[in-house]
C-alpha positions in Angstrom: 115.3 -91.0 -62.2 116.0 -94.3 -63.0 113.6 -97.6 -64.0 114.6 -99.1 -60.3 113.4 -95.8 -58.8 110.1 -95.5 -60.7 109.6 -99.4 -60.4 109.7 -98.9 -56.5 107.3 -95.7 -56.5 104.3 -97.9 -58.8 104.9 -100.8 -56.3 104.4 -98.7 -53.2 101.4 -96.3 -55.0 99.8 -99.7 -55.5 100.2 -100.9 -52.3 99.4 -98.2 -50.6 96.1 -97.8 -52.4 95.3 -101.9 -51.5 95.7 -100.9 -47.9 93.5 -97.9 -47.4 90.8 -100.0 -49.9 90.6 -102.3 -47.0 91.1 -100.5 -44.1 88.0 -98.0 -45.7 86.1 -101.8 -45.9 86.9 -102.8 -42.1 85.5 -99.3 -41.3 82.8 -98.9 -43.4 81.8 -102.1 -44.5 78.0 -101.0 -45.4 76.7 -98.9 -48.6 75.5 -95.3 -48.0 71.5 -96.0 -46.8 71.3 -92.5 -48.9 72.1 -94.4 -52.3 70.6 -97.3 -51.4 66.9 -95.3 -50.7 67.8 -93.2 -54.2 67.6 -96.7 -55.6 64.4 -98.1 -54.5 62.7 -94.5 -55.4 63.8 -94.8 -59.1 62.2 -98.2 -58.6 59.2 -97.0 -57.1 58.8 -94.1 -59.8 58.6 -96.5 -62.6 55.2 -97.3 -61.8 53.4 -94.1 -59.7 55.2 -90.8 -58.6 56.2 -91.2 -54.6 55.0 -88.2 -52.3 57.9 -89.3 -49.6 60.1 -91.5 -48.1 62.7 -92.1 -45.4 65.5 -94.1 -44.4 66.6 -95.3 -40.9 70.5 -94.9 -40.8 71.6 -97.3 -38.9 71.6 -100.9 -39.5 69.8 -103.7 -37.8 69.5 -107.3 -38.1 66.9 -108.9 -40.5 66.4 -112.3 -40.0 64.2 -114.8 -42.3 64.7 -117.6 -40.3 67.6 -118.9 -41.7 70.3 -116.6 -42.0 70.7 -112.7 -40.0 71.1 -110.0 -42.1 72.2 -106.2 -41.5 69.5 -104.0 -43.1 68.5 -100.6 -43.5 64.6 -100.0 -42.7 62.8 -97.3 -44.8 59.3 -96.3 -46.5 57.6 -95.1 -49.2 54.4 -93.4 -49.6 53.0 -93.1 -53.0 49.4 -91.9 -54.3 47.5 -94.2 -56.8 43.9 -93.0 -57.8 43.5 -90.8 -54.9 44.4 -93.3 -52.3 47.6 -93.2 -50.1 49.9 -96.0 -49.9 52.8 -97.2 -47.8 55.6 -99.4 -48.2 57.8 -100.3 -45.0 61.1 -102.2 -46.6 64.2 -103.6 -45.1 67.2 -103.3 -47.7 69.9 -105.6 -47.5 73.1 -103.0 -45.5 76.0 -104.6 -48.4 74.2 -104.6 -51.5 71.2 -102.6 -51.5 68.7 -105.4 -52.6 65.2 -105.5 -50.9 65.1 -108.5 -48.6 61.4 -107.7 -46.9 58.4 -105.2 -48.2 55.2 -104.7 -47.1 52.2 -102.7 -47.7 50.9 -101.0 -44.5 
């Protein structure tokens, strides 16, 4: 094998690896809604164990008045001193950050 032959197998390795990176973006542009709920658990547990959650896997858009957003709706429920609360939260599809929560 010589330095032209191995120079033309990196190059194509390379660009092969480019395409399927962006084809696997076009197809599946969002994060995996089960990574993103791991997330805001390990959040939640900082401050009171959680007794369950949930995590509706398909997006929908968020809207704040300004700009639409695809989001993942979920919950938590958590007990603190006996009493139960819930969370309902809308995480932002891309990134994972929390765009709405409320208490219910």
């Amino acid at each position: 094998m010589n330095l032209k032959d191995f120079t033309i197998g990196v190059v194509t390795g390379i660009a092969a690896a480019v395409i399927v990176k962006e084809m696997s973006n076009r197809v599946a542009p969002f994060a995996n809604p089960d990574h993103i709920l791991a997330n805001i658990k390990d959040e939640f547990k900082k401050h009171a164990p959680i007794d369950g959650s949930w995590i509706y896997m398909k997006t929908e858009n968020f809207s704040n008045g300004f700009t639409e957003t695809p989001v993942y709706r979920g919950g938590i429920s958590r007990t603190i001193n006996g009493e139960l609360e819930n969370y309902e939260f809308a995480a932002d599809a891309r990134s994972g950050a929390i765009v709405d929560i409320k208490q219910i």
